[in-house]
Backbone as JSON Lines, residues from 0, in Angstrom:
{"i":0,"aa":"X","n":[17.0,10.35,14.25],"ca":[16.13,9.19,14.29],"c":[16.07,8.7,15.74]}
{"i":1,"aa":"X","n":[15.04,8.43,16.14],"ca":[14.57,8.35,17.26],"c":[15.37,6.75,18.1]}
{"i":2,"aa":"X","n":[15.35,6.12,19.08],"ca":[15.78,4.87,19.19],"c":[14.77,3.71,19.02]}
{"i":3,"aa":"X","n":[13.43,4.46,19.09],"ca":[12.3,3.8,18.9],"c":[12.05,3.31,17.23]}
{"i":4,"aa":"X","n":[12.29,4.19,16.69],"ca":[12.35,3.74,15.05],"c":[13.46,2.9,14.83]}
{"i":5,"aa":"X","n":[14.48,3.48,15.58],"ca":[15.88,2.28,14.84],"c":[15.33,0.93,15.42]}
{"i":6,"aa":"X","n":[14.71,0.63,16.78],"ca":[14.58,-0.46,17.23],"c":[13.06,-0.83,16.38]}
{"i":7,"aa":"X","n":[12.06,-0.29,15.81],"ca":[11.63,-1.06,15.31],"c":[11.86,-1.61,13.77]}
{"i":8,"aa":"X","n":[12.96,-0.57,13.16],"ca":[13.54,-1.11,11.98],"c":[14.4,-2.69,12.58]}
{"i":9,"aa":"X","n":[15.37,-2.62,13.16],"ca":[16.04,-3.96,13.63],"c":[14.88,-5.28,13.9]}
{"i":10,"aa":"X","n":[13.72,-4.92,14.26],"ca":[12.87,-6.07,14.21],"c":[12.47,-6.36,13.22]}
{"i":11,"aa":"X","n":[12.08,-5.42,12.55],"ca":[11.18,-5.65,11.04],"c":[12.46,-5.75,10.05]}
{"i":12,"aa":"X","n":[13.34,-5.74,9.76],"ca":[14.03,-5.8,8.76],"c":[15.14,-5.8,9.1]}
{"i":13,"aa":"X","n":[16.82,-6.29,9.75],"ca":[17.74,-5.86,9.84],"c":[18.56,-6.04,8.75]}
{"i":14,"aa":"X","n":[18.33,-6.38,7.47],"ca":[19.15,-6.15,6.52],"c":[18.41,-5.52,5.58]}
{"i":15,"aa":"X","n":[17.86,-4.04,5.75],"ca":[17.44,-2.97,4.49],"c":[17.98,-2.98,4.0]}
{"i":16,"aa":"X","n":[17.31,-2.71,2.53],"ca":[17.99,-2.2,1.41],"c":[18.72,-1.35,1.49]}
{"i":17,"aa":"X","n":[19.61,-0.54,0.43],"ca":[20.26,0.1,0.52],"c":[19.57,1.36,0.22]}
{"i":18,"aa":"X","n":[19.37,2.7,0.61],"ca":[18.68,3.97,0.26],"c":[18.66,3.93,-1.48]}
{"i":19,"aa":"X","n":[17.77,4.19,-1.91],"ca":[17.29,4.83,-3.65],"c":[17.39,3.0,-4.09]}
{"i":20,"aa":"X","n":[16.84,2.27,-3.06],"ca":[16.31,0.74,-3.88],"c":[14.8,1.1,-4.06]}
{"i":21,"aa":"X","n":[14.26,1.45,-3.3],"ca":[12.78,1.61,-3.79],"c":[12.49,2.46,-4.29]}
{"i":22,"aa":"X","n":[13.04,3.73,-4.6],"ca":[12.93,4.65,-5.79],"c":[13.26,3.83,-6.67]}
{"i":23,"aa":"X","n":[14.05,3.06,-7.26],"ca":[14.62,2.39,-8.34],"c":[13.3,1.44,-8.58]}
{"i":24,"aa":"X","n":[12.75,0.86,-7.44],"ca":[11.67,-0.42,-8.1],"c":[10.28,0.44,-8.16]}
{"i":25,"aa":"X","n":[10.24,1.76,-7.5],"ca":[9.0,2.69,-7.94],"c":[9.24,2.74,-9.65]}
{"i":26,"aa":"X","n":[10.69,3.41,-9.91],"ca":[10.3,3.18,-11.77],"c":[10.35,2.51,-12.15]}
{"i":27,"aa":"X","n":[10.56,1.1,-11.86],"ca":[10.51,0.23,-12.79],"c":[9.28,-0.17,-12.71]}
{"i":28,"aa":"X","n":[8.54,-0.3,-11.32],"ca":[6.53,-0.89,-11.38],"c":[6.36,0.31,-12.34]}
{"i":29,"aa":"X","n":[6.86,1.36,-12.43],"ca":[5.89,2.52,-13.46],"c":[6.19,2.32,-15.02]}
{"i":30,"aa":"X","n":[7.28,1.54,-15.37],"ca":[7.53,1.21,-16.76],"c":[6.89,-0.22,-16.88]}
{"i":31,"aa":"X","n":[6.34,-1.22,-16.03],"ca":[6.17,-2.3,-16.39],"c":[4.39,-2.17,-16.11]}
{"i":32,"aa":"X","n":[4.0,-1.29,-15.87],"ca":[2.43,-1.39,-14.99],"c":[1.55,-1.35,-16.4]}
{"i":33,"aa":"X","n":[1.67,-0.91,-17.65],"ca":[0.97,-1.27,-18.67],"c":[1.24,-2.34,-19.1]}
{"i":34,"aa":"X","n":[2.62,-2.84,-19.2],"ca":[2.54,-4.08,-19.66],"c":[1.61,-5.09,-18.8]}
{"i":35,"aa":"X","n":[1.77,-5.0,-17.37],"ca":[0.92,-5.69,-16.07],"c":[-0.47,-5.43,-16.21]}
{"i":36,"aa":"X","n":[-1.06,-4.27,-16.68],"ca":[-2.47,-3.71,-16.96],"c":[-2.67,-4.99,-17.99]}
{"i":37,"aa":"X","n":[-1.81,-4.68,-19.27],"ca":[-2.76,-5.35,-20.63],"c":[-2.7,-6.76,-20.51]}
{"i":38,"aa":"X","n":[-1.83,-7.53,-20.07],"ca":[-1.89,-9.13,-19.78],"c":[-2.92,-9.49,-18.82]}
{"i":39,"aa":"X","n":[-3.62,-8.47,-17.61],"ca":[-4.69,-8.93,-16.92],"c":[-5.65,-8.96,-17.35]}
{"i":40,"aa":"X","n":[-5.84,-8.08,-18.64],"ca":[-6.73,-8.06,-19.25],"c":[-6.97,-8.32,-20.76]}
{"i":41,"aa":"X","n":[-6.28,-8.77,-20.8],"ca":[-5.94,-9.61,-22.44],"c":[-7.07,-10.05,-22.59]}
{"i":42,"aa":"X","n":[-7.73,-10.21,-23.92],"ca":[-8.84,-11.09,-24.2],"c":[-8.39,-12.25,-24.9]}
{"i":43,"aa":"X","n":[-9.09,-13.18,-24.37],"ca":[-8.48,-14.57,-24.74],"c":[-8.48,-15.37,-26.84]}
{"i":44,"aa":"X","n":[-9.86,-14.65,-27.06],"ca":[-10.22,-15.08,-28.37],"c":[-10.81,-14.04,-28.79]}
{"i":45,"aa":"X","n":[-10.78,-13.55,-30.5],"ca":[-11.59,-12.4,-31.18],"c":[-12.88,-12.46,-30.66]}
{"i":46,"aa":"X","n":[-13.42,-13.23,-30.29],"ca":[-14.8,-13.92,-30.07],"c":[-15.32,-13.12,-28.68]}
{"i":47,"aa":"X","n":[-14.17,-12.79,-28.22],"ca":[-14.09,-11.98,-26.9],"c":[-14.22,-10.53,-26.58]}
{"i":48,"aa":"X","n":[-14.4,-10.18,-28.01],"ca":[-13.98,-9.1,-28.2],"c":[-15.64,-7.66,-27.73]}
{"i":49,"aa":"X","n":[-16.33,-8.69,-27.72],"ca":[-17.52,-7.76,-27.32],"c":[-17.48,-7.05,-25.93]}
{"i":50,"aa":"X","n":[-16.98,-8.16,-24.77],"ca":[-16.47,-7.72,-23.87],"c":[-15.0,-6.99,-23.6]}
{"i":51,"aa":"X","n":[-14.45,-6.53,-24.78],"ca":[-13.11,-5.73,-24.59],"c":[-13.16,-4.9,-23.54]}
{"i":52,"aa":"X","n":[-12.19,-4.49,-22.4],"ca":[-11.58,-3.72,-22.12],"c":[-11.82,-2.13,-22.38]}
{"i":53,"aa":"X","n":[-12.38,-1.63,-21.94],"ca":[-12.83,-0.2,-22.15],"c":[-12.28,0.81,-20.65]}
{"i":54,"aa":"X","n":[-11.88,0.59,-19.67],"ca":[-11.7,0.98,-18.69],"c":[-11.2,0.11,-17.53]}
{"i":55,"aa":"X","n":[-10.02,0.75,-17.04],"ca":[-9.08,0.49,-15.97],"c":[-9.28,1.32,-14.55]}
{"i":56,"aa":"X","n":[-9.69,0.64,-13.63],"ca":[-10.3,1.41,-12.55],"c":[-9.0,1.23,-11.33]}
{"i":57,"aa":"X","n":[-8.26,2.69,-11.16],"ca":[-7.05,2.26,-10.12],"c":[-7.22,2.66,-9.19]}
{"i":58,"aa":"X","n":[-6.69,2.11,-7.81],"ca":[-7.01,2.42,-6.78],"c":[-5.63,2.94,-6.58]}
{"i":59,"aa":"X","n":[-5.52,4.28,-5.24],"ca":[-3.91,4.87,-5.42],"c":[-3.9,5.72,-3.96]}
{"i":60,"aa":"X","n":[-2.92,6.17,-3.31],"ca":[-2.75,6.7,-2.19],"c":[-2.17,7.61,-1.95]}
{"i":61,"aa":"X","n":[-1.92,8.53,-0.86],"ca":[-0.87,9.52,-1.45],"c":[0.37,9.12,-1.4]}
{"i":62,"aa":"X","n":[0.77,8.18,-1.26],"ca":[2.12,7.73,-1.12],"c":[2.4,6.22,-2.26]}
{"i":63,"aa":"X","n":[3.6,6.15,-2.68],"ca":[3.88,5.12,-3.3],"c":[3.82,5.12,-4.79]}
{"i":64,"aa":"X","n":[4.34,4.31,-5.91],"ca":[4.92,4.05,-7.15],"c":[3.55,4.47,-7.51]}
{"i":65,"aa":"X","n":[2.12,4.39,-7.82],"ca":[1.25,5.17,-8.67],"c":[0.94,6.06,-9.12]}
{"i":66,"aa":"X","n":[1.47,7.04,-8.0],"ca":[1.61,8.84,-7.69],"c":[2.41,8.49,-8.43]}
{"i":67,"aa":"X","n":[3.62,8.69,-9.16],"ca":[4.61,8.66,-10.01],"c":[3.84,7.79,-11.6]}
{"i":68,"aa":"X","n":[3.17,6.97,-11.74],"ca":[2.32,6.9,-12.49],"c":[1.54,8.05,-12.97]}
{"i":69,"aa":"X","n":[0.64,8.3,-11.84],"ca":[-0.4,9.09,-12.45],"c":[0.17,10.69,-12.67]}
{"i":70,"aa":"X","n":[1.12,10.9,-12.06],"ca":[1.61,12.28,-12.29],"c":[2.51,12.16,-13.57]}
{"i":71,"aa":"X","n":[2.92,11.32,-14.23],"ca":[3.91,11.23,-15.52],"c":[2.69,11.13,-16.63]}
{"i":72,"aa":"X","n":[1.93,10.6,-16.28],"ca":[0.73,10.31,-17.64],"c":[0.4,9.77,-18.4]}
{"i":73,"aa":"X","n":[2.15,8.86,-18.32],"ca":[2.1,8.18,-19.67],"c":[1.55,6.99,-19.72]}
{"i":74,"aa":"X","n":[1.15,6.37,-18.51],"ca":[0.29,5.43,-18.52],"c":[-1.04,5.26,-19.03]}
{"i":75,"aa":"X","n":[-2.02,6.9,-18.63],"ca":[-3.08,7.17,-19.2],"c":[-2.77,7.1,-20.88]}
{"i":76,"aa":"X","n":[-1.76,7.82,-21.27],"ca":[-1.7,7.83,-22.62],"c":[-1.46,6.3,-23.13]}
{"i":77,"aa":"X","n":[-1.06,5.88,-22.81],"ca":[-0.64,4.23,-23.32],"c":[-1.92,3.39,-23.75]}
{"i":78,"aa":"X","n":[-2.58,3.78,-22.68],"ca":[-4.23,2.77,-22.56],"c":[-4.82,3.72,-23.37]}
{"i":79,"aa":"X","n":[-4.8,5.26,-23.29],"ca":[-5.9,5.67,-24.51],"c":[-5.78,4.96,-25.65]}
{"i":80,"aa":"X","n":[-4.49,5.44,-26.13],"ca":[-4.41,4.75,-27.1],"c":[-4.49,3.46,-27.65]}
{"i":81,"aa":"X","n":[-5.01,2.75,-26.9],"ca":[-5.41,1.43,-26.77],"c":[-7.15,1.27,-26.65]}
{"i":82,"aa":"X","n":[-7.63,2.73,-26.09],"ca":[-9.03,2.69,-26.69],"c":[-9.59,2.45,-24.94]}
{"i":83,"aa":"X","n":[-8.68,2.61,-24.04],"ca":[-8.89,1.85,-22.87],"c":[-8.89,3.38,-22.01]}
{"i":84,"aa":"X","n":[-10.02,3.32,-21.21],"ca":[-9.9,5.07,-20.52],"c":[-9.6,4.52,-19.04]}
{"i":85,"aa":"X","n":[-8.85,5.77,-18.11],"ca":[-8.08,5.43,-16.99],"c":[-9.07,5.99,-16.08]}
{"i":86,"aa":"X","n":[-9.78,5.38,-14.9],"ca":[-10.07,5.92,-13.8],"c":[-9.43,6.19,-12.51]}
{"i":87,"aa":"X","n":[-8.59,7.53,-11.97],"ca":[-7.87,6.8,-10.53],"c":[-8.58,7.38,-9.57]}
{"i":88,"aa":"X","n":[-8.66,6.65,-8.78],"ca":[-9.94,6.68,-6.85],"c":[-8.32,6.82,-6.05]}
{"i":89,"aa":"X","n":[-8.62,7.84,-5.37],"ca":[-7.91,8.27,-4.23],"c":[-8.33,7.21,-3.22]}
{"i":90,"aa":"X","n":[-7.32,6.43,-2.12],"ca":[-7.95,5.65,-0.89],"c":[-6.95,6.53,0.14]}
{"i":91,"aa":"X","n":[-7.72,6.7,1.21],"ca":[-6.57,7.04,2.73],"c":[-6.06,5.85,2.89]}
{"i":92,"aa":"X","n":[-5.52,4.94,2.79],"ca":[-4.96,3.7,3.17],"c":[-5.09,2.68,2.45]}
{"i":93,"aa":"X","n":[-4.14,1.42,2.9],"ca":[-4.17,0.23,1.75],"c":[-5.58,-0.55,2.03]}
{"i":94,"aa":"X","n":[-5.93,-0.83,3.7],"ca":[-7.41,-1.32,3.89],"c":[-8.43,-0.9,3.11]}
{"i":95,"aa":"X","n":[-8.63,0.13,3.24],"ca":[-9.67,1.05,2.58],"c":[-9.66,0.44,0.37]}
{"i":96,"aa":"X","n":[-8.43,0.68,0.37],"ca":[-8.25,0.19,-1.22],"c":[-8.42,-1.14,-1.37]}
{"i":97,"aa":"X","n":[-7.9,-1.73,-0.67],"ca":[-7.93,-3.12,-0.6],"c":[-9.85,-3.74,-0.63]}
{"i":98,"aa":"X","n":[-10.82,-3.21,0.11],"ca":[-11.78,-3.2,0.02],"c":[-12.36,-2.8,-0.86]}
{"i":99,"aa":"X","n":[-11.98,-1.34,-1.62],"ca":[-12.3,-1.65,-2.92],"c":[-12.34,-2.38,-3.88]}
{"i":100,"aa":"X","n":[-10.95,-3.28,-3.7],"ca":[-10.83,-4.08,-4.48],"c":[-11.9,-5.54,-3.99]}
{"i":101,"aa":"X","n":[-12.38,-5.75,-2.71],"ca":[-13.33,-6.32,-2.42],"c":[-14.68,-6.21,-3.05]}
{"i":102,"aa":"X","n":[-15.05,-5.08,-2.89],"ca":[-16.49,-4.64,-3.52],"c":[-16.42,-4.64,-5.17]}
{"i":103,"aa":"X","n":[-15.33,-4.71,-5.92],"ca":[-15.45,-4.3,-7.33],"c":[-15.3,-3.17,-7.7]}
{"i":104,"aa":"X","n":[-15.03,-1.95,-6.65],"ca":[-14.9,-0.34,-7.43],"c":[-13.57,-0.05,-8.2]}
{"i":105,"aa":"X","n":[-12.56,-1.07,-7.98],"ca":[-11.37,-0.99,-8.35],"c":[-10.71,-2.1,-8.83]}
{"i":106,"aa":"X","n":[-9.89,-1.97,-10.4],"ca":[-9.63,-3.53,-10.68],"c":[-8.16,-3.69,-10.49]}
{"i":107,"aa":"X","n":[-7.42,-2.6,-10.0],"ca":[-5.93,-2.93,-9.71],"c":[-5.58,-1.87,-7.99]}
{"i":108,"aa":"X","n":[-4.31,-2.07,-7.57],"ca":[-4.36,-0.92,-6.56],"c":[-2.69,-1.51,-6.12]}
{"i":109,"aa":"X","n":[-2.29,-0.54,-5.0],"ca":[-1.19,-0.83,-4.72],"c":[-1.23,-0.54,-3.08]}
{"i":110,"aa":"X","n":[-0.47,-0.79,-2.51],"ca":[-0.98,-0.87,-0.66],"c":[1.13,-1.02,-0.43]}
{"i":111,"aa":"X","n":[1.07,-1.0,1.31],"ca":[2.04,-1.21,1.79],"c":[1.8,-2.57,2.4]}
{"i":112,"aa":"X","n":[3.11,-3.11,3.03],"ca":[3.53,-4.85,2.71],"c":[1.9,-5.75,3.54]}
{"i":113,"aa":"X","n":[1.2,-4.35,5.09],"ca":[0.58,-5.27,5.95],"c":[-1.0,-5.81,5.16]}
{"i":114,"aa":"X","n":[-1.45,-4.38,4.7],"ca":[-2.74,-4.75,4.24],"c":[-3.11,-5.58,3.42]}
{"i":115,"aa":"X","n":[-2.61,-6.24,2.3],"ca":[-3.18,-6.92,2.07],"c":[-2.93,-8.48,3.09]}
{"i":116,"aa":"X","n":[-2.5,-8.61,3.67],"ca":[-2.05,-10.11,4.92],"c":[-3.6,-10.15,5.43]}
{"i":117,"aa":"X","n":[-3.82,-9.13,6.02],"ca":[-4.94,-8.56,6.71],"c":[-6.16,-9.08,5.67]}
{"i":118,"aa":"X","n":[-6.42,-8.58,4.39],"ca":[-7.27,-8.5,3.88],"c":[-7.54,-10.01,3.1]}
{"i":119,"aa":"X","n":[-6.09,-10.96,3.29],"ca":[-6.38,-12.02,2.54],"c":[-6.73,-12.96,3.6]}
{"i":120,"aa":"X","n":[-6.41,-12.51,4.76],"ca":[-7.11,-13.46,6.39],"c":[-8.58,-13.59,6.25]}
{"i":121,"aa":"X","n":[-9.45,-12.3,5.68],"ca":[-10.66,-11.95,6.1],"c":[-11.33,-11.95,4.18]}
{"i":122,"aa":"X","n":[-10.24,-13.02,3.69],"ca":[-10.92,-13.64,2.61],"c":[-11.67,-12.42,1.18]}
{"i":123,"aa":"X","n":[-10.74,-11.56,1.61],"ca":[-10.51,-10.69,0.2],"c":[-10.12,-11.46,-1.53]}
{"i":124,"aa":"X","n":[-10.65,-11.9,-2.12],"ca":[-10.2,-12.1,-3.11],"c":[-9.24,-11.21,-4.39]}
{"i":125,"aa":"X","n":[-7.83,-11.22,-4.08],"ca":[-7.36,-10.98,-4.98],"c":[-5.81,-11.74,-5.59]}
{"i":126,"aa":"X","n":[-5.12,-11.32,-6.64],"ca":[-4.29,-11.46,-7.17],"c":[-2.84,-10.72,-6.86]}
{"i":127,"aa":"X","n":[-1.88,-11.11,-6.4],"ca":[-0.7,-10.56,-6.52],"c":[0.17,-10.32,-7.93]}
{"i":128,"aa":"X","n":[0.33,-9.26,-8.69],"ca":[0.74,-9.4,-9.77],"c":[2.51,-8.5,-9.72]}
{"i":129,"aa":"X","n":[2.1,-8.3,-8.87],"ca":[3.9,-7.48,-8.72],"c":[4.33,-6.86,-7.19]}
{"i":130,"aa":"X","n":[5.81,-6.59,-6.94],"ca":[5.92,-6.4,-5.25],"c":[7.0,-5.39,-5.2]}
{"i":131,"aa":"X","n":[7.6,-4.61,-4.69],"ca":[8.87,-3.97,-4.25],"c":[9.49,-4.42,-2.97]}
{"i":132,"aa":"X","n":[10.61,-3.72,-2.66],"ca":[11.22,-4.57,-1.41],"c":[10.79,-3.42,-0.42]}
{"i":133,"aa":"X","n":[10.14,-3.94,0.58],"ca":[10.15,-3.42,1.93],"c":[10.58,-2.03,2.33]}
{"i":134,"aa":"X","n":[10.02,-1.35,2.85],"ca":[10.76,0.21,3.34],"c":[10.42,0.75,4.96]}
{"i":135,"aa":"X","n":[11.32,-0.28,5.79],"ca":[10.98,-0.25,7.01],"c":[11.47,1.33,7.56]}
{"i":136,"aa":"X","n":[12.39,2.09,6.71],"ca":[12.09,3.21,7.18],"c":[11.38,4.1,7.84]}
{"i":137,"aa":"X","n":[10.37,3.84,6.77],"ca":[8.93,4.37,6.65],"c":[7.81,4.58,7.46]}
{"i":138,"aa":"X","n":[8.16,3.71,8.55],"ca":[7.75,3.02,9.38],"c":[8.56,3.48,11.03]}
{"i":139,"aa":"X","n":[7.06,3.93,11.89],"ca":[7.67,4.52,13.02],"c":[6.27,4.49,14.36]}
{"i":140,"aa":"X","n":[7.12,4.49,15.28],"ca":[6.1,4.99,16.29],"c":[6.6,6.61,16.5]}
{"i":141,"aa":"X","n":[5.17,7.63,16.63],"ca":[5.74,8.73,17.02],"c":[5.01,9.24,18.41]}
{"i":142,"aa":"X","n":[5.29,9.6,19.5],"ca":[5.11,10.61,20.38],"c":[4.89,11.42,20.4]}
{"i":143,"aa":"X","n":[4.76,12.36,20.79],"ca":[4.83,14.34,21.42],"c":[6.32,14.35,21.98]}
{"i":144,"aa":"X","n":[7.08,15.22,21.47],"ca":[8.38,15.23,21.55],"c":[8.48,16.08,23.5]}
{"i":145,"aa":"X","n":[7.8,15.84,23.97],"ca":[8.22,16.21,25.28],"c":[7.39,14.62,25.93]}
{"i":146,"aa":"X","n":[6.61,14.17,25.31],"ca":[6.5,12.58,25.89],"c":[7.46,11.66,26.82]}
{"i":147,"aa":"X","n":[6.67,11.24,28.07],"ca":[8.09,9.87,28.55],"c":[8.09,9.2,27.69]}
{"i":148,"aa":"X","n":[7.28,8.68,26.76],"ca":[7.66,7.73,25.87],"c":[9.03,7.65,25.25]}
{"i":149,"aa":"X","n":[10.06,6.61,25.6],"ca":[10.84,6.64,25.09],"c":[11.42,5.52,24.18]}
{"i":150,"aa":"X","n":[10.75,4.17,24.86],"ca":[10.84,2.78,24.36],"c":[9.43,2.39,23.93]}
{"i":151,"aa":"X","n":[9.6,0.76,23.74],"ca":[8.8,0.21,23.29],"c":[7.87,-0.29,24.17]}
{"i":152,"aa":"X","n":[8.81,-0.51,25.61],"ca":[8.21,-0.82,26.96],"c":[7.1,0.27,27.47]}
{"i":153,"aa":"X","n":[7.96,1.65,27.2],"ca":[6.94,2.61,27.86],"c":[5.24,2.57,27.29]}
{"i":154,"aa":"X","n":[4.92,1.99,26.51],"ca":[3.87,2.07,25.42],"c":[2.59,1.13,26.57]}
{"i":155,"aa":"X","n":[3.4,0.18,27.3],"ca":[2.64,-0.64,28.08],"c":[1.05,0.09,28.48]}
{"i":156,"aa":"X","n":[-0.05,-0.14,28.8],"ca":[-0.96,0.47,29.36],"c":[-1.27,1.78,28.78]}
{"i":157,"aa":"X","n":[-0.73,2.34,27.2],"ca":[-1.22,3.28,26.73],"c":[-1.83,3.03,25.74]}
{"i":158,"aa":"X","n":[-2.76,3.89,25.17],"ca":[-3.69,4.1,24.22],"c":[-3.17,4.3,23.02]}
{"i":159,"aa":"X","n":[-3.02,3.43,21.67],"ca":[-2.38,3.43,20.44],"c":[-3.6,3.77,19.32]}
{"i":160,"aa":"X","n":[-3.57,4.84,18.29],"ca":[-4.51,5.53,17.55],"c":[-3.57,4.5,16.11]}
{"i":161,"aa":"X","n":[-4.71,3.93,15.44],"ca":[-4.09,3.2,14.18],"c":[-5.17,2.8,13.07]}
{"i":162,"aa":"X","n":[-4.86,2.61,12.02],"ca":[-5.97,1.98,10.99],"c":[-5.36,0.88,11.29]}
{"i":163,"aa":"X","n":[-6.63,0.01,11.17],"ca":[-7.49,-1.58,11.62],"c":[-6.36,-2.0,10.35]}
{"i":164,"aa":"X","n":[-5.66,-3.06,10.3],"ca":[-5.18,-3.75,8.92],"c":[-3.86,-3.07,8.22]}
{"i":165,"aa":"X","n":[-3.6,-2.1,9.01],"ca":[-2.94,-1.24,8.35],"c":[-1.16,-1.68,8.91]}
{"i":166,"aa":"X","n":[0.51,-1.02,8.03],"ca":[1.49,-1.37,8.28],"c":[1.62,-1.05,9.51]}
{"i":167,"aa":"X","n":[1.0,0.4,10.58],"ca":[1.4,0.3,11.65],"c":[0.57,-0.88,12.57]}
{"i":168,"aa":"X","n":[-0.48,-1.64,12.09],"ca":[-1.2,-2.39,13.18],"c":[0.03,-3.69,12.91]}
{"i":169,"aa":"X","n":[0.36,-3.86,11.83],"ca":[1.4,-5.25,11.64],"c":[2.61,-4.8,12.11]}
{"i":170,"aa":"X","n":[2.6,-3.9,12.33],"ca":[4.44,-3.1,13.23],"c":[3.94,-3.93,14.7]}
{"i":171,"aa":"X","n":[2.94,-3.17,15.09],"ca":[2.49,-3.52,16.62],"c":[2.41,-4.7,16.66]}
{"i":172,"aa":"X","n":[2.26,-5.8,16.02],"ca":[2.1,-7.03,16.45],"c":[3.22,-7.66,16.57]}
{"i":173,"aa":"X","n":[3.79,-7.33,15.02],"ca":[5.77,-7.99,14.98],"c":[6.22,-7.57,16.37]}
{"i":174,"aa":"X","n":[6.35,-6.43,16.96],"ca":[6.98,-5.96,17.98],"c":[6.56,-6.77,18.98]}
{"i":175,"aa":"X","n":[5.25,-7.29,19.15],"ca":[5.13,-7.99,20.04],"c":[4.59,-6.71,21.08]}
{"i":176,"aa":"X","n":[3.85,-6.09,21.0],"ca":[3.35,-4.74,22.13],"c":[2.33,-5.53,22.65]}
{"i":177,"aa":"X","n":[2.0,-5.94,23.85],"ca":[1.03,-6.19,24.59],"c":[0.58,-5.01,25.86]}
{"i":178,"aa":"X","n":[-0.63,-5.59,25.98],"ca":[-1.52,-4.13,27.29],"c":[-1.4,-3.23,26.94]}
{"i":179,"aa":"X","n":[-1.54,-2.9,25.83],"ca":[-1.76,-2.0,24.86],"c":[-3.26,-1.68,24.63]}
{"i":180,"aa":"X","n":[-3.96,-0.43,24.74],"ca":[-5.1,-0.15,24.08],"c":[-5.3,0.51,22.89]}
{"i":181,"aa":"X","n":[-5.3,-0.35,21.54],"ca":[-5.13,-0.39,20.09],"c":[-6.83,0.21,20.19]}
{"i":182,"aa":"X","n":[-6.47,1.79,19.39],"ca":[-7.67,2.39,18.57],"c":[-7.53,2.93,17.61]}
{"i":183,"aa":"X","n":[-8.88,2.12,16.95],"ca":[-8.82,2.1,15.24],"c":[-9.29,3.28,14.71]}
{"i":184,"aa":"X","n":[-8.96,3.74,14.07],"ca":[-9.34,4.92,13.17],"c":[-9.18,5.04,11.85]}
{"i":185,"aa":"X","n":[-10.09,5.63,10.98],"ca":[-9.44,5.79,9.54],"c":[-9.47,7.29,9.2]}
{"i":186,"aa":"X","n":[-8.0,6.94,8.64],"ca":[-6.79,8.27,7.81],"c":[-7.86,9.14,7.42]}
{"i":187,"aa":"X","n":[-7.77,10.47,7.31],"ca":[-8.17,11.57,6.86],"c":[-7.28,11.56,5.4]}
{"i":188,"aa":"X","n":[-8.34,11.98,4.47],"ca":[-7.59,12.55,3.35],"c":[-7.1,13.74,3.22]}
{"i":189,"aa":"X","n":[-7.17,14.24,3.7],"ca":[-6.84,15.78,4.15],"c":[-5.19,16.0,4.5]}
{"i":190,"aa":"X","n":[-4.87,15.47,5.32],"ca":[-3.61,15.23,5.09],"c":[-2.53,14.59,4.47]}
């Protein structure tokens, strides 16, 4: 591990969890996410019932507690059987999902801790219905391993490649990186 990652873990978090905490709260959002599905969408009175619930539209990434959802199944199976069919939309990032959830293409989604901060600044309307703890691990500046880059200082007057809203643009700010030239880009799905 680099000194650059340990030093930006010590800013962002110096008391992490302990390793296999967020595997532990990945299964538990995956045992509680139907129960979390059917209470958002509970219908209030029989009377309601014309508008039932027919489809759950998820937004999902390659990373994080949904992938473990959607690869077990049993979530899809839960809602069939409930008469309720599952849609999941791939996003490169939490911005990108998060905007879905702006526009209406998506009625639930899951992101890392920055995007939605970002998205509720710029007046995203949504709901927080569940959270895990933090995984500043996860989280890094990387170089070209023959780079001077070695600190946080060296970064001064260089060119930073990032999604707009995204955990590494809220790394860069916690850190406090100034004269910095921040360029935005969005994630390829491809990788």
């Amino acid at each position: 591990m680099s000194n650059l990652t340990i030093e930006a873990q010590e800013r962002l978090s110096p008391n992490y969890p302990p390793a296999g905490t967020a595997l532990r709260g990945q299964r538990i959002f995956a045992l509680i996410l139907p129960t979390l599905i059917a209470l958002c969408f509970a219908q209030a009175s029989p009377a309601a019932e014309a508008d039932a619930l027919t489809l759950v539209r998820i937004g999902y990434q390659k990373y994080g507690s949904l992938n473990v959802v959607k690869a077990e199944g049993t979530f899809d199976q839960e809602m069939a059987q409930r008469g309720i069919k599952v849609r999941w939309t791939q996003f490169p990032a939490g911005p990108q999902l998060l905007e879905g959830v702006n526009v209406g293409s998506i009625d639930i989604g899951h992101s890392g801790e920055a995007p939605p901060i970002f998205a509720e600044a710029a007046g995203t309307p949504f709901v927080y219905i569940g959270s895990q703890p933090p995984y500043p691990v996860g989280e890094a500046i990387l170089v070209p391993k023959d780079s001077p880059i070695r600190t946080v200082a060296d970064l001064k007057g260089k060119k930073i490649a990032l999604n707009k809203g995204s955990n590494v643009h809220y790394l860069l700010l916690v850190m406090n990186i100034s004269d910095v030239d921040m360029r935005y880009y969005q994630p390829d799905l491809r990788f």
